[in-house]
N, C-alpha and C positions, 0 to 999 in steps of 0.2 A: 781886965774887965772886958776890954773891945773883942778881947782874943777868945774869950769864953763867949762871948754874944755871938762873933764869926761861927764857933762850931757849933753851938745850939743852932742856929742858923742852917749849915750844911745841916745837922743832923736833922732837921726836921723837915729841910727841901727835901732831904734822900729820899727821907720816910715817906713823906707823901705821895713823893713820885716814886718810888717804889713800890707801895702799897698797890697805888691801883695799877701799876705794873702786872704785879702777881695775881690780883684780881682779874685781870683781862684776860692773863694768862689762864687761868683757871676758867674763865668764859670760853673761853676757845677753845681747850679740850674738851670741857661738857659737849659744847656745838658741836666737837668733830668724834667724840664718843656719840652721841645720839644722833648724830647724821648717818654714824657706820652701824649703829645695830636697827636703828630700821629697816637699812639696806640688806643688810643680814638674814632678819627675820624675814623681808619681803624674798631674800632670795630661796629661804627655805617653805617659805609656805607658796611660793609663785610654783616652784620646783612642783611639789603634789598634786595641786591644780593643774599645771600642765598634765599629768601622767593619769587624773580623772577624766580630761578631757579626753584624752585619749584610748582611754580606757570605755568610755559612753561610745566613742565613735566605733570602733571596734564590734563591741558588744553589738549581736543583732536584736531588734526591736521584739518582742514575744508578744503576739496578737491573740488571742481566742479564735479557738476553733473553728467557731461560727463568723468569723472574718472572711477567713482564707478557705472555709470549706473541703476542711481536710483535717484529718484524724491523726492526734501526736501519733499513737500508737496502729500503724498497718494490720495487725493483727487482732485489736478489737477495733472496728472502725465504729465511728459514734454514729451513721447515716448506713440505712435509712433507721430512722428514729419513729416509732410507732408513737411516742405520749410527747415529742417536743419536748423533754425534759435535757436534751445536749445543744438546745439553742437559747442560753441564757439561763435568765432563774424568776420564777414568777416571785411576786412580792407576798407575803403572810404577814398583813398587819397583826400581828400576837407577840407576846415576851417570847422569849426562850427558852429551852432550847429549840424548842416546836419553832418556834417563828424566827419574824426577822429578829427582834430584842430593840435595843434602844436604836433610833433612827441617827440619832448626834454619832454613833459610833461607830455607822455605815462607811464605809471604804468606797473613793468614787470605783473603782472597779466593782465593786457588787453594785454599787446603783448602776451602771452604765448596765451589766448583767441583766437588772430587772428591767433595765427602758427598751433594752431589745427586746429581751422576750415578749414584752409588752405590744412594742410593735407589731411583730410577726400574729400575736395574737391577735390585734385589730383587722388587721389585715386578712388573716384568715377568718373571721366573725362576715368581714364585708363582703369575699367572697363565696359564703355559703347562700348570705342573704341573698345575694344577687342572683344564686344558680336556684334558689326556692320560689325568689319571681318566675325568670323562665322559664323555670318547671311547669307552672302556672298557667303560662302562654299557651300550653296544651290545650285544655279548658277553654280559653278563650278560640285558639284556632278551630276547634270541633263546635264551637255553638256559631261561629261564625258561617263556617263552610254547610253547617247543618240549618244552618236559616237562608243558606240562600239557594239550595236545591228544594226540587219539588220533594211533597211527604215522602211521596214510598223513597225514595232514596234517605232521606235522613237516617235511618234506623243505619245501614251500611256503611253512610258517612262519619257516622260515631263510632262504626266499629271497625273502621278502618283507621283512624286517630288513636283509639284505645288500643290497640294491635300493634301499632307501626312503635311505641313505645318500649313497652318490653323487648319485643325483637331488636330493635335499634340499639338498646343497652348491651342485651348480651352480642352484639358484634362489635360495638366497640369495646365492651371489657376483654374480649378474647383476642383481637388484632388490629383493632382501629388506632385504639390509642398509645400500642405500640410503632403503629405505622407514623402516625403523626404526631408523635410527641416523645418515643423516647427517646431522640437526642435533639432534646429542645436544648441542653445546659450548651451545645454546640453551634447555637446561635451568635451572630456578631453581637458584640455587648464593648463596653466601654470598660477599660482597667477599674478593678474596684469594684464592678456590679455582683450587689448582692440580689440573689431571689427573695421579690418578697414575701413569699411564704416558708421563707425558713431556706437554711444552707442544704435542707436534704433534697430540694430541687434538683442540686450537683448531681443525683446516683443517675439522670435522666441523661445519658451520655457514650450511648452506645448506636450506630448508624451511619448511613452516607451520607458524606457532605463534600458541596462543590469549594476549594478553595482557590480565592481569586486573592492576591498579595498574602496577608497576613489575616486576613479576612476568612472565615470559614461559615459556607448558608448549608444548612441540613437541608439533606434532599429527601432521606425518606430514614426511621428509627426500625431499630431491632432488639429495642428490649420493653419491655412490659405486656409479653406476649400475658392474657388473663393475668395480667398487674402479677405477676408471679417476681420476687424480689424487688419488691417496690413498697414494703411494707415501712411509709413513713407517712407521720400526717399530713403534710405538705403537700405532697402527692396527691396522699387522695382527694384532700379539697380540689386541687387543680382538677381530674381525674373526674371530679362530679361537675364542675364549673364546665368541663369541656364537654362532658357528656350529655347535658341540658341543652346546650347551643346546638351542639352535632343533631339530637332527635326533633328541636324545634324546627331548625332549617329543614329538615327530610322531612317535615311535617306540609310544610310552607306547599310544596308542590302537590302537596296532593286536591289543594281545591280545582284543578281542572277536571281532574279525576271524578271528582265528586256526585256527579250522575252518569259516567260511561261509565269509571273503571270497575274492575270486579279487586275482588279481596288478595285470590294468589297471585296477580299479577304485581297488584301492590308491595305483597312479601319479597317476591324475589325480585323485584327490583331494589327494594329497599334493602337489602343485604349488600349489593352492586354498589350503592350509592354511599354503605359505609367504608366502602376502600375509597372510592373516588375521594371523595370528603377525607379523606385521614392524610390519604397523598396528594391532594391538591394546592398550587405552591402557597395559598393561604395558610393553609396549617403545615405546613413540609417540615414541620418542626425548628424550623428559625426561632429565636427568640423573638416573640413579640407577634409573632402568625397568630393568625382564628382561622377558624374552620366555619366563620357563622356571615360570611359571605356569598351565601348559594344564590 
């Protein structure tokens, strides 16, 4: 009886301490099974991740056109651009296909598209407006100059303001504003500077320039003889913006004139003074030059 109690005994110490023996046993391989396949899967999926990374770094960045001012394709270049349609995309609140379509379903690349163009559009609106002032000034310098001579000169002094206009236009569309502006894109500018009236400002880049380090200041342009290959909108806004300042300033001098001078002496000097004015180091076509410094 004592002898049967002894191994019921043993056998149930065995058991128990056996049991969670094998139990623990069984803990430890799950822990060092599930210790090794996470390591596993982290080394497989760590693996891709490296080789996307590397693959992102490689890969060079692809900007729009209108960034870099430069045409994928050499052979159709997208500038000069007559409608502003190669600098962004304007916005057409309408469905589709006509228009934008749903707004939720816009891609930030097309909206960044329309924020530029948007811009370049503001900005040329504010420089028209600003060159229709000027324009303006005309007006005002011919009643001014014309109220403060005696009568018989007022008739002469109006038509000497009215005169000095047109002729002033067409010298600077035939070689003013090639002298002094077509290689403005050739001014010192900061990495990254966009024109603000659009990337077709870039085709303005033809001319002498003084370069001192890395630095390059235009001295004098040789392209937009009569805007001849300058067919973009950018342009011409700039092109009317400069042309208002240039005829207001040659305007300016004529009030001493206003009871000596006679009419032809006024013309041909006024021709004289749109070269001076175009090459003078205010406008020398630097970036950021006026010619409305006389």
């Amino acid at each position: 009886m004592v002898l049967c109690i002894d191994v019921l005994a043993l056998v149930v110490t065995f058991g128990v301490s056996w049991q969670p023996s094998t139990a623990q046993e069984k803990k430890e391989e799950a822990k060092t099974e599930a210790q090794e396949e996470p390591k596993t899967e982290g080394a497989t999926t760590a693996a891709p991740s490296a080789e996307t990374k590397t693959e992102e770094t490689k890969a060079p960045v692809v900007l729009p056109p209108y960034m870099t001012q430069t045409s994928p394709d050499p052979k159709k270049p997208l500038w000069p651009d007559p409608t502003g349609a190669n600098s962004g995309y304007w916005t057409t609140p309408a469905p589709g296909p006509v228009g934008d379509g749903d707004p939720a379903a816009m891609t930030p690349a097309g909206l960044y598209d329309r924020i530029t163009h948007n811009l370049f559009s503001i900005n040329m609106v504010w420089v028209l407006i600003a060159g229709f002032l000027v324009m303006f000034m005309q007006a005002g310098f011919a009643l001014v100059e014309g109220g403060l001579c005696r009568a018989k000169n007022s008739s002469h002094t109006f038509a000497m303001n009215m005169m000095i206009y047109p002729l002033g236009c067409i010298a600077f569309w035939a070689y003013g504003f090639a002298f002094g502006w077509g290689n403005w894109f050739a001014g010192p500018v900061p990495p990254g500077y966009v024109p603000p009236l659009g990337p077709g400002m870039s085709i303005l880049n033809e001319g002498f320039a003084l370069k001192i380090g890395e630095a390059s200041y235009g001295l004098i342009g040789t392209k937009g003889f009569c805007l001849m290959g300058l067919d973009d909108v950018g342009v011409m806004a700039f092109f009317f913006y400069m042309m208002v300042f240039m005829d207001t300033t040659a305007t300016i001098r004529l009030g001493p004139w206003r009871s000596g001078g006679v009419g032809r002496t006024s013309v041909c000097s006024d021709f004289g003074l749109r070269c001076r004015t175009a090459c003078s180091p205010t406008g020398s076509g630097g970036a950021g030059g006026s010619p409305n410094r006389e």
